[in-house]
C-alpha positions, 0 to 999 in steps of 0.5 A: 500500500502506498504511503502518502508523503507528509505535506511540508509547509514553507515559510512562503505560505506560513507568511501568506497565511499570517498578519500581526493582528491575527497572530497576536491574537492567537498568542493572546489565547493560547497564553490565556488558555495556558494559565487557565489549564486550558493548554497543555505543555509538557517538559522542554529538553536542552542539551548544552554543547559549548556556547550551543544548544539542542532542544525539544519539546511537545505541546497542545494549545488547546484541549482538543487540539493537535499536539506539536513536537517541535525540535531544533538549536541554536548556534550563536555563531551563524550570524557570521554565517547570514543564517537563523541562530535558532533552527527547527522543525514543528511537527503537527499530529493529528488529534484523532489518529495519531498520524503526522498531518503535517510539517512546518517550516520551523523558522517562519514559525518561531518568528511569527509566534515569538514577534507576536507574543513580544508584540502583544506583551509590550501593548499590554504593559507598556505606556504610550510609545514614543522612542523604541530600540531593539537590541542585537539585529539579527534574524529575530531583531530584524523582524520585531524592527519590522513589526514595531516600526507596523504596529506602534509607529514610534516617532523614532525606532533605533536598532543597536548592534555590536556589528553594523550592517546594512539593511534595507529597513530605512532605520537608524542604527548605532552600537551605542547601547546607551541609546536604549535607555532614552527609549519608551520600549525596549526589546532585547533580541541577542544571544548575549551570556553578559548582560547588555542591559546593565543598569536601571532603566529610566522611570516608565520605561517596558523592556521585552527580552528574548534571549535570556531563554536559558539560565546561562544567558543574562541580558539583563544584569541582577542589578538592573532586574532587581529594582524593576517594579514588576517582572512578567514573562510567557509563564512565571514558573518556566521563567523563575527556572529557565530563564537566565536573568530571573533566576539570578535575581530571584537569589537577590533577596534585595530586589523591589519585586517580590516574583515574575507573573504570567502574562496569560494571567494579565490578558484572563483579567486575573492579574494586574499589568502596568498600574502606573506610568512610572513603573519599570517593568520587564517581560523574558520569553523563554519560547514555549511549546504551546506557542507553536501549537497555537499557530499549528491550530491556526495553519491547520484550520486555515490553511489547504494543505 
């Protein structure tokens, strides 16, 4: 009996099929369904090797939904190579016979899931945007560049990299990091071990970092984090564990926060965001499986594969 060849979706149709709006939205949900025990996550694995990392992990965003595996690595050194850092696979199972229905172009997923969820948080918490930096412009700073520039349309967007490039954005770019700090939102995009954001930020200022996705990686000083008014993240416990910044600074029994809540209890209505203007407040994403399970659902309902 012949078998059929599990169809493979690019990146072109993933972006064919997705909008920010859309897609903010649906990370919106699945963080929301998380905290409400609605999704279902299991352990994510990482294999250190050197300055890399090799990952796994399985996820469903719904009660009824599709199960992911999603698999992949992270090798720092491929900016010099002009290809993505973070490379992987998703695979999507059918919910009702087991069988791989499909696979995904793993990068266009990891940025559309992770731009949004970045853009959808920094909605959420942070005051009227004026200024934004991003920090590290590679693959993943170059999209939330993009995305920003779209969604906030800032009087002045800066992207701030150890290595200037050229790039076709029409935005202004310097190695200056302290150029950060006169801005309104912040988002980190680096694969830095050192921190890049060392001391406090100006009074109402929101900074978004997505690179402390393990905890032997600190964008964010112990010093810097630990008199923040508010600490959030895509889940507080995987962050307080993962997530090399917070788990540092929660060892610092000196800090102004008590500990980092989950966004998805913000957007339930369950927990309290931004409660001031002049409050400090930091997001980590660490990446969770979930969040590619939300936009499988999404593709597999409104894609023709």
């Amino acid at each position: 009996m012949a078998i059929a060849q599990t169809p493979f979706v690019s990146a072109d149709q993933i972006n064919n099929l997705c909008s920010y709006e859309l897609i903010m939205e649906n990370q919106k949900q699945v963080f929301k369904n998380y905290f409400l025990d609605e999704a279902v996550m299991g352990p994510r694995a990482i294999l250190s090797q050197n300055e890399n990392a090799q990952f796994s992990y399985i996820a469903r965003a719904s009660k009824d939904g599709p199960t992911i595996v999603k698999f992949g690595t992270v090798v720092p050194s491929n900016t010099s190579r002009d290809i993505p850092v973070v490379q992987t696979t998703v695979s999507v199972i059918d919910a009702q016979t087991g069988s791989v229905k499909l696979f995904l172009d793993g990068e266009a997923v990891t940025k559309w899931r992770t731009v949004c969820a970045s853009m959808a948080a920094a909605k959420e918490l942070a005051n009227t945007v004026e200024k934004i930096a991003v920090i590290g412009v590679g693959h993943q700073g170059v999209a939330h560049l993009q995305a920003a520039q779209q969604i906030f349309k800032p009087k002045k967007i800066i992207g701030i990299d150890q290595v200037l490039k050229k790039n076709d954005l029409g935005i202004e770019t310097t190695q200056d990091i302290q150029a950060a700090y006169d801005c309104d939102l912040i988002f980190i995009c680096t694969n830095s071990q050192e921190p890049v954001i060392k001391s406090a930020l100006n009074s109402g200022s929101t900074c978004i970092s997505i690179g402390s996705f393990a905890p032997n990686r600190l964008e964010v000083s112990v010093s810097a984090l630990s008199v923040a008014d508010k600490v959030f993240g895509d889940d507080a416990k995987t962050i307080s564990e993962q997530s090399g910044s917070v788990v540092k600074t929660l060892e610092n029994y000196e800090r102004s926060w008590q500990y980092a809540q989950s966004i998805g209890g913000v957007y339930a209505g369950k927990i309290k965001g931004r409660e001031s203007k002049e409050q400090v407040i930091f997001y980590f994403s660490v990446g969770l499986g979930i969040q590619d399970a939300a936009l499988a659902e999404f593709i597999l309902t409104n894609g023709k594969f």
